[in-house]
N, C-alpha and C positions, 0 to 999 in steps of 0.2 A: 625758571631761572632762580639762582636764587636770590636772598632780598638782604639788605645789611653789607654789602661789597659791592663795588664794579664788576658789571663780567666779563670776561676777557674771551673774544676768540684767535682762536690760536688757527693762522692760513699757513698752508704749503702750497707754493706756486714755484714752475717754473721762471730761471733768470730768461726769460725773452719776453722781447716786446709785447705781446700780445698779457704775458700772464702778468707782467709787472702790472702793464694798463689794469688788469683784473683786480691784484693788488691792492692799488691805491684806488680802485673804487669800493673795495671793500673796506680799508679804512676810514676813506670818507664818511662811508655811513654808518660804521661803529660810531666814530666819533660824533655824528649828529644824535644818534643816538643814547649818548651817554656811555659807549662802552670802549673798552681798549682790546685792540688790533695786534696780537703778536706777529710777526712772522718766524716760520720756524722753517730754517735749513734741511731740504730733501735730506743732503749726505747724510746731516748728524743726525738725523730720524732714522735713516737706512742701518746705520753704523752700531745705532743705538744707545748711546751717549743719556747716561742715565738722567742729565739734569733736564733734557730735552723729551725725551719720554715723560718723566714726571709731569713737564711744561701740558706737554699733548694730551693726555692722560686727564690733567686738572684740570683741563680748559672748559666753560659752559659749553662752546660751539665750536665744533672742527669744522675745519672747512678747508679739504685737499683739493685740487686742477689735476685730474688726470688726463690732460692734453699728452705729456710725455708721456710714449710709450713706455719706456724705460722705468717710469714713477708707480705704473699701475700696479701690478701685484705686490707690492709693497705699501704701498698706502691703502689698499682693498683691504689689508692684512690689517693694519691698523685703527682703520675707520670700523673694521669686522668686529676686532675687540673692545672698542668703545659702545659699541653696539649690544655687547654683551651683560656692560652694566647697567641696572637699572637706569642710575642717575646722569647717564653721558648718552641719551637718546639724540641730542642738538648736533649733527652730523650732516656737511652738505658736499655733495661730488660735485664737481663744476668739469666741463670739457668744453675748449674752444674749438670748435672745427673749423679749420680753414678753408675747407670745401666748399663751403654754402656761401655764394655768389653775394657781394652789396648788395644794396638798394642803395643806389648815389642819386642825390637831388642836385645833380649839380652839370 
């Protein structure tokens, strides 16, 4: 990472329950961390909205939720070409399944 700045990761999550929860735990621990948490809009990443590319693009750490079907070969795309540059290896996939049963203590 690098040294002399904050690093910023930049999350793509779905708006439902499940990914916001994802979300704001992933902010949490930016921020215990010392770092800042963007979030960046599926659409305008889809759409390609050059100031949100550039966002995604600069960020130390990507970090996409391909829970939604609809989100995956578009973020795959994305996370592929950061993958390309040396300097943008900090890439993490996350997927909630909602398949796989609790464990309730309760």
């Amino acid at each position: 990472m690098p040294t002399g700045k904050q690093s910023v990761i930049v999350a793509v999550y779905p708006d439902t329950m499940e990914g916001l929860k994802g979300l704001n735990a992933l902010q949490s621990t930016a921020k215990e961390l010392g770092m800042t948490c963007q979030r960046i809009l599926f659409e305008k990443l889809d759409f390609g909205e050059t100031a949100v590319l550039d966002q995604f693009y600069s960020a130390d750490v990507a970090v996409a939720d391909i829970t939604e079907v609809s989100y995956q070969a578009v973020l795959s795309y994305h996370i592929g070409l950061r993958e390309n540059f040396d300097d943008m290896k900090q890439n993490v996939v996350t997927f909630i399944d909602q398949d796989v049963p609790k464990c309730g203590l309760g």
